[in-house]
C-alpha positions in Angstrom: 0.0 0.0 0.0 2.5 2.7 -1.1 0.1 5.5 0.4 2.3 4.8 3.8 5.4 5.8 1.6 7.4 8.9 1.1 7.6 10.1 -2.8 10.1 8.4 -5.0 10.8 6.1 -1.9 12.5 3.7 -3.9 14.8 6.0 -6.0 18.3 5.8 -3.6 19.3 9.3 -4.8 16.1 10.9 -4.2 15.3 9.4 -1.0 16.4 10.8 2.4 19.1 9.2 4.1 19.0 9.8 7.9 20.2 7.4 11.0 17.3 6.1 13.0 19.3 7.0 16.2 18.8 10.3 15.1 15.5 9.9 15.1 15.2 8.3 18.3 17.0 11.2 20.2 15.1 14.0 18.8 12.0 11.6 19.2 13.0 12.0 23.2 13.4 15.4 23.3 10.3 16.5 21.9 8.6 14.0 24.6 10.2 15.5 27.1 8.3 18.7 26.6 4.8 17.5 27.7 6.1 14.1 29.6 7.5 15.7 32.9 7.8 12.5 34.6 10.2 11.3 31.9 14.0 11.2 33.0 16.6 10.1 31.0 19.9 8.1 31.4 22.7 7.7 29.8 26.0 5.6 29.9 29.0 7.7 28.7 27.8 7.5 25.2 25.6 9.8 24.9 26.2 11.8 22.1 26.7 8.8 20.0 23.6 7.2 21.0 21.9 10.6 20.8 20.8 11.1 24.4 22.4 14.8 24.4 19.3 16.3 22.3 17.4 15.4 25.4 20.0 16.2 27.8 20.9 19.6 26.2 16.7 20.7 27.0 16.3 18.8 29.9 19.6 18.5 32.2 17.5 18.4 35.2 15.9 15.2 33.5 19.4 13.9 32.9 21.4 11.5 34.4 24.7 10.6 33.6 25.6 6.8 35.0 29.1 6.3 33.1 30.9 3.1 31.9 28.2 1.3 34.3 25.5 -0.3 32.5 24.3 -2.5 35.3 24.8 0.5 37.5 22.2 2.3 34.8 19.6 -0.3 35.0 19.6 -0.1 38.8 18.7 3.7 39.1 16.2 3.0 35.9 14.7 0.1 38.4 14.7 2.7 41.1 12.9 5.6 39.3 10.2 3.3 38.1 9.4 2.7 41.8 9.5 6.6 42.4 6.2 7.5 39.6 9.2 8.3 36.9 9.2 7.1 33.6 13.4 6.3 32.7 14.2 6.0 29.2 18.0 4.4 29.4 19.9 4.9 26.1 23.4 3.5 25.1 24.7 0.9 22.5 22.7 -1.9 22.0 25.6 -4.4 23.0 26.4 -2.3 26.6 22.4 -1.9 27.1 20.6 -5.3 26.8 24.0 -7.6 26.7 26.2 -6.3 29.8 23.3 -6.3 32.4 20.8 -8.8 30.7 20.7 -10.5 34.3 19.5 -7.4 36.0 17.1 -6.5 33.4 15.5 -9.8 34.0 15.6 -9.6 37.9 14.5 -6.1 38.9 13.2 -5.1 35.7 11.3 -7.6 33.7 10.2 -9.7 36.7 8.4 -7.0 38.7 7.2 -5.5 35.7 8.8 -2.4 35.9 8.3 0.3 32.8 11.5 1.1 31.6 12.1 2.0 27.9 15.6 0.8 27.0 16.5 2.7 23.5 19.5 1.1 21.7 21.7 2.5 19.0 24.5 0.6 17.0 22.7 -2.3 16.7 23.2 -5.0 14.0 26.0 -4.7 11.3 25.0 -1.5 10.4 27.7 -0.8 13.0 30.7 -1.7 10.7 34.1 -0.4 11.7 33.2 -1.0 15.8 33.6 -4.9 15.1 32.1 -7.7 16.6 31.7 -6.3 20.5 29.7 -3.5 19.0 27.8 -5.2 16.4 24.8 -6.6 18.6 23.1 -9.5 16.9 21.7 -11.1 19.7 19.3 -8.4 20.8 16.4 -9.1 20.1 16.7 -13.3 21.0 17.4 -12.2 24.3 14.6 -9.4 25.3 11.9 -10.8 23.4 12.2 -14.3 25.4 11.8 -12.3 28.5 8.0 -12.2 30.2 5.6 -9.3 29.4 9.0 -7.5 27.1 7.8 -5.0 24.3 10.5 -5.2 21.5 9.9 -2.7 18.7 12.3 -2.9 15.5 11.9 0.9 13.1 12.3 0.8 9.7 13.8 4.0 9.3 14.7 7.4 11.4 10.6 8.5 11.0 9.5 5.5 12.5 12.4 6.0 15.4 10.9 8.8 16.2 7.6 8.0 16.7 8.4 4.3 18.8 10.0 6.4 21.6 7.2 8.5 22.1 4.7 5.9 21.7 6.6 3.5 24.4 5.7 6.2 26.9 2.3 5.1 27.7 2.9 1.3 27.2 3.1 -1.1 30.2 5.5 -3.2 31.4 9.9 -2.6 30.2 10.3 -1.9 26.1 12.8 -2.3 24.0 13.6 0.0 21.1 16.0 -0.8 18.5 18.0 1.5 16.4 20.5 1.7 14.0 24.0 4.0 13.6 24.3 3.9 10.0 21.8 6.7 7.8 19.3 4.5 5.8 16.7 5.5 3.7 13.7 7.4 4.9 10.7 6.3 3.2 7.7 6.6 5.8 7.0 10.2 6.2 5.1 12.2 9.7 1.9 10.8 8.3 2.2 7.3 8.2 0.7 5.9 10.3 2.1 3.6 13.6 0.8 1.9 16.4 2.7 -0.5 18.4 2.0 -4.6 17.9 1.0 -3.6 14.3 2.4 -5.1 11.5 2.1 -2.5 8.2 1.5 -4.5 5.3 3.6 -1.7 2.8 3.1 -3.8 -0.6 0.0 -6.2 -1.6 0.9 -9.6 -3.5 0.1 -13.0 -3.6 3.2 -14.7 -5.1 5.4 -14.9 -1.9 5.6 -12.8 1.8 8.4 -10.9 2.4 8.7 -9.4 6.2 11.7 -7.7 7.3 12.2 -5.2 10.4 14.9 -2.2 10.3 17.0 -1.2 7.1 16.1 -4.4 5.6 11.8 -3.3 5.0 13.6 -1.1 2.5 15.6 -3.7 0.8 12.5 -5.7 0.6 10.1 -3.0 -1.0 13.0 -2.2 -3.8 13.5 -6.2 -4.6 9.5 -6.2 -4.6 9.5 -3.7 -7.1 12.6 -4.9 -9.5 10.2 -8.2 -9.5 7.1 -7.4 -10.3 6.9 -8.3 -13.8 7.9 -11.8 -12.8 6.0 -12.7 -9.4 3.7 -10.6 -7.2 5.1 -10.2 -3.5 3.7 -8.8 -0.7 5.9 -6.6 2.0 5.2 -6.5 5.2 6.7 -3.8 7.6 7.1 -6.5 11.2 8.5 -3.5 13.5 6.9 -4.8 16.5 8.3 -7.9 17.1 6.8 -8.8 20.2 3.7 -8.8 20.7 3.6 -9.9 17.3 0.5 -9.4 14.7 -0.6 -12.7 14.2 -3.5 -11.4 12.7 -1.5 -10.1 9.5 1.0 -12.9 9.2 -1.3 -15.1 9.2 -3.6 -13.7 6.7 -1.0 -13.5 4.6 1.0 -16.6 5.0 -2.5 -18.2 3.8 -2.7 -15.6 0.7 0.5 -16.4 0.0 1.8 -19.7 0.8 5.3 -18.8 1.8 7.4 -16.8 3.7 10.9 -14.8 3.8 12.0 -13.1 6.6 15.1 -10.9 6.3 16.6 -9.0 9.1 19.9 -7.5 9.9 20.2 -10.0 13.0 21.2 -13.7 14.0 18.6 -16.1 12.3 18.3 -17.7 15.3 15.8 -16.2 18.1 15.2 -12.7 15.6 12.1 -12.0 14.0 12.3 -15.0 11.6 12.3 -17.1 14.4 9.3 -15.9 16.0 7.3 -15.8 12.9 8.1 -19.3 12.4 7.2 -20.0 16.3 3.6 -18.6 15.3 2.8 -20.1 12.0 4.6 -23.7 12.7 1.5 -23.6 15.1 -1.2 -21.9 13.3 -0.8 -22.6 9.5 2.6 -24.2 8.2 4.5 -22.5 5.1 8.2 -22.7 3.9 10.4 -20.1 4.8 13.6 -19.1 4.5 15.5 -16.9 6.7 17.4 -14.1 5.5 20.0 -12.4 8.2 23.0 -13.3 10.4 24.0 -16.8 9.9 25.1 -17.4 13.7 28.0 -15.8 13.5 30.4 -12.8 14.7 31.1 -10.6 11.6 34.3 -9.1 10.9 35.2 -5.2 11.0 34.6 -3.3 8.3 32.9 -0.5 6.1 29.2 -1.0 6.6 28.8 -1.4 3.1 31.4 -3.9 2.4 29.6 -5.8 5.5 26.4 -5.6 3.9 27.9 -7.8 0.9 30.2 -10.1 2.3 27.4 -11.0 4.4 24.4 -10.7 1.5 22.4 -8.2 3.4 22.5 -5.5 0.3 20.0 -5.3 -1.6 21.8 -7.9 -4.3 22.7 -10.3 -1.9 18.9 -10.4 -0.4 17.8 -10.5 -3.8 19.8 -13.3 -4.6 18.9 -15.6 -1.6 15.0 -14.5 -2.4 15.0 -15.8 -5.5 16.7 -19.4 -4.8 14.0 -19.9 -2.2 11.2 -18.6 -5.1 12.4 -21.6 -7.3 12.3 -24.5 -4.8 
């Protein structure tokens, strides 16, 4: 449905190119001008992550926890307790990986709402390496009890998941990008949390990606479409997850490709497949990390090596079209 999409969306050198941590930043500063209760924390990174647009308006809001990530989630705890609402922002690796444990315990457990807000996720992180280049992220904080775990497709959508985390329930996790990727959603398309956006209608094959890779997906729609009709659906709330719309259109369709900028195993392939393996069983094929650490490099030489451009998803789409 390309209504939900920005003009010549699909033209690289017309489109925007902007970094959804960018987007998530500025997304928390505007929030911070009617949410008074919100405070938020960062961990020696926060520039990089983007926390300073926030912190630069609001440095009463503001704490700064340092090198101390466990140390961060145990004031966020704490705040929660005290009627605040703490957004904690760093890397994706030093935010869910480092103190996973204590997120479970005093976070997740008593169902405290904390919204974590990750940047450098995935290897759209390039040159940082391996320690940096958070794979895992979503496997571990979607398997955690009453979690929220939101994916954006682009700096727009960024924007609009940390505001809408505010009034949710329960600890959310938002996850965000370094690298500038195409902008193709605009201000007035429309999102709602635990709502799959089906962006493209077809009936030849489903393609659902979350992140930078939604993109990919809608150009290799679009470079096919004389040859098979495919549908592209938009999965940037991966838990709860739409059942609703995967399902209809697993049925539609008959099959399923899931690509994502993430290890294949525990990501949003994996919990599609979790979902229809129960309610109506299709191939698929899963498109991402192939459980490994990746190498340092340009994020665009990463992209290739590891067939996550646009001619490497391509590529792997169609071998799974013939079978």
């Amino acid at each position: 449905m390309n209504y939900f999409l920005a003009k010549n969306y699909l033209d690289e050198k017309k489109v925007e190119w902007k970094p959804m941590r960018d987007g998530a930043g500025i997304g928390m500063a505007e929030l911070g001008e009617t949410a008074k209760d919100m405070v938020v924390l960062g961990a020696d990174t926060i520039e990089s992550s983007r926390a300073h647009y926030f912190a630069k308006k609001f440095p009463e809001r503001f704490i700064q926890c340092g090198v101390a990530e466990q140390n961060l989630i145990g004031i966020s705890a704490g705040l929660s307790y005290q009627g605040k609402v703490p957004y904690a922002v760093t890397y994706a690796p030093f935010l869910i990986g480092r103190p996973w444990e204590p997120i479970r315990t005093i976070i997740a457990y008593p169902e405290r709402h904390v919204v974590f807000v990750s940047s450098h996720a995935g290897l759209a992180t390039g040159p940082d390496g391996p320690t940096h280049q958070m794979t895992e992220d979503i496997a571990i904080t979607r398997c955690l009890p009453g979690f929220t775990v939101i994916a954006p497709a682009d700096y727009e959508q960024a924007r609009k998941a940390v505001q809408a985390a505010y009034s949710l329930k329960g600890p959310v996790y938002i996850r965000n990008a370094r690298e500038k990727t195409p902008l193709f959603t605009t201000e007035k398309t429309p999102f709602e949390v635990g709502k799959a956006q089906v962006l493209r209608e077809g009936k030849g094959a489903t393609l659902i990606g979350h992140g930078y890779m939604v993109y990919r997906l809608l150009q290799i729609a679009e470079e096919l479409k004389k040859e098979i009709s495919l549908e592209v659906i938009n999965l940037h709330t991966i838990k709860p997850l739409d059942g609703k719309t995967i399902l209809a259109s697993a049925k539609k369709t008959g099959r399923v490709f899931c690509a994502e900028d993430h290890n294949v195993i525990g990501g949003m392939g994996s919990a599609v497949a979790e979902f229809l393996s129960q309610k109506h069983p299709v191939p698929m094929k899963f498109h991402g990390v192939q459980d490994i650490f990746a190498e340092s490099g340009s994020v665009k030489d990463l992209w290739k090596k590891y067939g996550l451009d646009k001619a490497g998803t391509k590529k792997v789409l169609l071998e799974f079209l013939k079978r």
